[in-house]
C-alpha positions as CSV (number, residue, x, y, z in Angstrom):
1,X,20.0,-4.4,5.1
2,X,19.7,-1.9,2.7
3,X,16.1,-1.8,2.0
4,X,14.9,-2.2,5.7
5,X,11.3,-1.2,7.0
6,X,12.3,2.5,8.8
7,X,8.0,3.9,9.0
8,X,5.3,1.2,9.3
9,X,2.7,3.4,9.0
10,X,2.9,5.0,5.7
11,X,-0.7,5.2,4.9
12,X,-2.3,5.3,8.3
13,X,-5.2,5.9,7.6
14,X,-5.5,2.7,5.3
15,X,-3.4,0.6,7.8
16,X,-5.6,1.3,10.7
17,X,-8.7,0.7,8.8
18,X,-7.4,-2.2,7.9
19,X,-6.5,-4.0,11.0
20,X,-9.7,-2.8,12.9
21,X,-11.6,-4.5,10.5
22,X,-9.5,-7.9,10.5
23,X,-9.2,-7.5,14.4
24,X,-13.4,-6.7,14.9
25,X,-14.0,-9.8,12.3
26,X,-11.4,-12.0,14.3
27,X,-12.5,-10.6,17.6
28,X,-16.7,-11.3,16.7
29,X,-15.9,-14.5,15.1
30,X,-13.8,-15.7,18.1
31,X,-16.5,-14.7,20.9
32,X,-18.2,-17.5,19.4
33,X,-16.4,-20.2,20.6
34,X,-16.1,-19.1,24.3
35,X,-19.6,-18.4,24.3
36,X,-20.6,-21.9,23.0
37,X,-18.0,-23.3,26.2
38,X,-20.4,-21.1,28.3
39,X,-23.2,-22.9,27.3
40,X,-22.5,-26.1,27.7
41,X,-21.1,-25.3,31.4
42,X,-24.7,-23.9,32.2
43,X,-26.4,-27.1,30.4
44,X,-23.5,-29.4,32.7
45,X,-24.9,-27.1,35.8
46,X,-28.6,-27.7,35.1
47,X,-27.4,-31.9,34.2
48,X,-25.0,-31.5,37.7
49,X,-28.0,-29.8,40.2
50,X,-30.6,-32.9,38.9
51,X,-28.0,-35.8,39.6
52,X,-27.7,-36.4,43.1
53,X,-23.9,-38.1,41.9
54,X,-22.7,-35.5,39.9
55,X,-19.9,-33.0,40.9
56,X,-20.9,-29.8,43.0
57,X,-22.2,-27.3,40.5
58,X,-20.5,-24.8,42.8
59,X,-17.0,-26.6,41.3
60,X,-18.4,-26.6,37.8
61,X,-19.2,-22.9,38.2
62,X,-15.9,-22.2,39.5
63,X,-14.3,-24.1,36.5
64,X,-17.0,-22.2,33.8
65,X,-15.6,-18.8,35.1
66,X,-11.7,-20.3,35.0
67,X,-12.0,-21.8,31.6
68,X,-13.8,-18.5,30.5
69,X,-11.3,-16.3,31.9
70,X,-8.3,-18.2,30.2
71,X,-10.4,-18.3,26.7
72,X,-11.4,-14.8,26.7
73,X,-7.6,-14.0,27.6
74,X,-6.5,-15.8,24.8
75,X,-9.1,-14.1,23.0
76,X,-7.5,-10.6,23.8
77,X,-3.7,-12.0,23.3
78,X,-4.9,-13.4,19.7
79,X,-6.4,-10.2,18.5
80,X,-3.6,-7.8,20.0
81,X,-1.1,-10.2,18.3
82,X,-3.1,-10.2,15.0
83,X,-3.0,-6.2,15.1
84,X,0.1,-6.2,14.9
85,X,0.5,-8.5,12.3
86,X,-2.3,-6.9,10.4
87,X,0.2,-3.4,10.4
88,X,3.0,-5.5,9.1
89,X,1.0,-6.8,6.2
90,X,-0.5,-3.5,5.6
91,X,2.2,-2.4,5.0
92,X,3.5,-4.9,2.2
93,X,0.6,-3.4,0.6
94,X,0.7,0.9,1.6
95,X,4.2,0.8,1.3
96,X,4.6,-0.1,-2.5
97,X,1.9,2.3,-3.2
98,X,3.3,5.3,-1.1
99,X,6.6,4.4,-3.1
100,X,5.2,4.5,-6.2
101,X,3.4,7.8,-5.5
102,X,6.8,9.6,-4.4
103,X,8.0,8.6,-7.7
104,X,5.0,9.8,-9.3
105,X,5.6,13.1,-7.6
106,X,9.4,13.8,-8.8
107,X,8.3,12.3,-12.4
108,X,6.0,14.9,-13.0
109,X,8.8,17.5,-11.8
110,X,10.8,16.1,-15.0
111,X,12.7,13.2,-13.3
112,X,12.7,10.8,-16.0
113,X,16.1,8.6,-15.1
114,X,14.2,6.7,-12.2
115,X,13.6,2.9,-12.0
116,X,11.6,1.8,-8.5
117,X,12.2,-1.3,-7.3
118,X,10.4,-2.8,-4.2
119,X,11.6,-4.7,-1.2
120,X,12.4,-8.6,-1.9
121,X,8.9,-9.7,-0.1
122,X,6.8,-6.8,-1.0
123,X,3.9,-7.4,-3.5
124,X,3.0,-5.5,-6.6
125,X,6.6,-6.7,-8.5
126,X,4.4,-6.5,-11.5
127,X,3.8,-2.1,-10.9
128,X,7.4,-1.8,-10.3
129,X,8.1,-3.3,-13.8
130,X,4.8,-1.2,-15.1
131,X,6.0,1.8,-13.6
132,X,9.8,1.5,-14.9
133,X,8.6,0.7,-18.7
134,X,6.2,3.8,-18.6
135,X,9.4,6.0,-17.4
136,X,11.5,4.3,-19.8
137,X,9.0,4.8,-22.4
138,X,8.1,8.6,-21.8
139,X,11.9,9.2,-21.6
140,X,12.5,7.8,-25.0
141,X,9.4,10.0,-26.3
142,X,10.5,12.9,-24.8
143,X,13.9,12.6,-26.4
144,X,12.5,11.7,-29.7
145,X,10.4,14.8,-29.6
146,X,13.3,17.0,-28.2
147,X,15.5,15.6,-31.5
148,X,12.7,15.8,-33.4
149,X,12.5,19.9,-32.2
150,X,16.0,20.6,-32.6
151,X,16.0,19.0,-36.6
152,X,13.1,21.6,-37.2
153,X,15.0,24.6,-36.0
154,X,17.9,23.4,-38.0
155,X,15.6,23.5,-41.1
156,X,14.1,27.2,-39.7
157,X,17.5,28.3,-39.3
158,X,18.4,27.6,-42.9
159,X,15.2,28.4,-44.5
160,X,15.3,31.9,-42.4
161,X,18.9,32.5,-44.7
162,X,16.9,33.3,-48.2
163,X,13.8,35.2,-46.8
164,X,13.9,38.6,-46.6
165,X,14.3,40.4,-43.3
166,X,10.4,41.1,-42.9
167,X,9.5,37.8,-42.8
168,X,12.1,35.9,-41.1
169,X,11.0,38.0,-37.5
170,X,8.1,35.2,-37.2
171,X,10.2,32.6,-38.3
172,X,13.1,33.7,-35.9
173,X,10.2,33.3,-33.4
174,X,8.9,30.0,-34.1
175,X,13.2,29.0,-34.0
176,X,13.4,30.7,-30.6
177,X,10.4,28.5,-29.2
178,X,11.5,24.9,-30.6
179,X,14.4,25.9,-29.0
180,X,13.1,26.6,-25.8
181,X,11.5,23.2,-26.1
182,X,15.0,21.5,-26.3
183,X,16.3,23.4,-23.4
């Protein structure tokens, strides 16, 4: 368990967003159905109150507000249980990305031997391996340039030996700051 989940909500803001809008779609889209059961209880009461052999409509009305009850509770289990699921998936997506960003961060302070790798059932594999060639590539670039640096202070260094002392100072400069580069 090396990898395991220790903050769900790593991009609140996102996350939240997120599951209110699943849970208000889910919620809306889900009154529909208890209120279509309404209906047809109030069409059965108007059928129940003309036919003389028809059940009570006081029993149909007491079933219309049982069969209500238990759909709207269902209603409210269903959308508490999809919030919840809605945060897990969330974040399978924020995670990655607030990953990725910490990485970004200690990158750009010069931390060039990193390689991110996500959780097994996390998405975005594919900016992992992005992420890890762009390091791996900038690393390699910046030691090509830093070899590349230190070759022309060698050649400064040996040109500086046969020019006279009143020109070498700018040379000696330009040395001093490929140098700097290196370190």
């Amino acid at each position: 368990m090396r990898n395991k989940r220790k903050i769900f909500f790593t991009n609140k803001k996102f996350q939240l967003r997120f599951c209110f809008y699943t849970c208000s779609w889910l919620l809306v889209l889900g009154l529909i159905f208890p209120i279509m059961i309404e209906q047809i209880f109030n069409w059965f009461l108007v059928f129940a109150r003309l036919d003389p052999i028809a059940a009570p409509p006081e029993k149909l009305s007491l079933i219309k507000q049982e069969v209500s009850y238990i759909l709207l509770s269902m209603e409210a289990f269903i959308v508490v249980c999809t919030f919840f699921i809605c945060i897990f998936i969330s974040h399978k997506i924020a995670g990655p990305i607030y990953k990725l960003k910490k990485y970004f961060q200690r990158a750009k302070l010069g931390h060039l031997n990193l390689e991110i790798h996500f959780r097994k059932n996390d998405g975005f594999e594919e900016l992992a391996d992005s992420f890890n060639h762009f390091i791996k590539s900038t690393r390699s670039n910046f030691i090509d340039q830093i070899r590349k640096a230190a070759k022309v202070t060698e050649i400064l260094d040996k040109a500086m030996e046969n020019i006279p002392d009143d020109k070498r100072k700018e040379l000696k400069k330009a040395s001093i700051l490929l140098s700097q580069m290196r370190n």
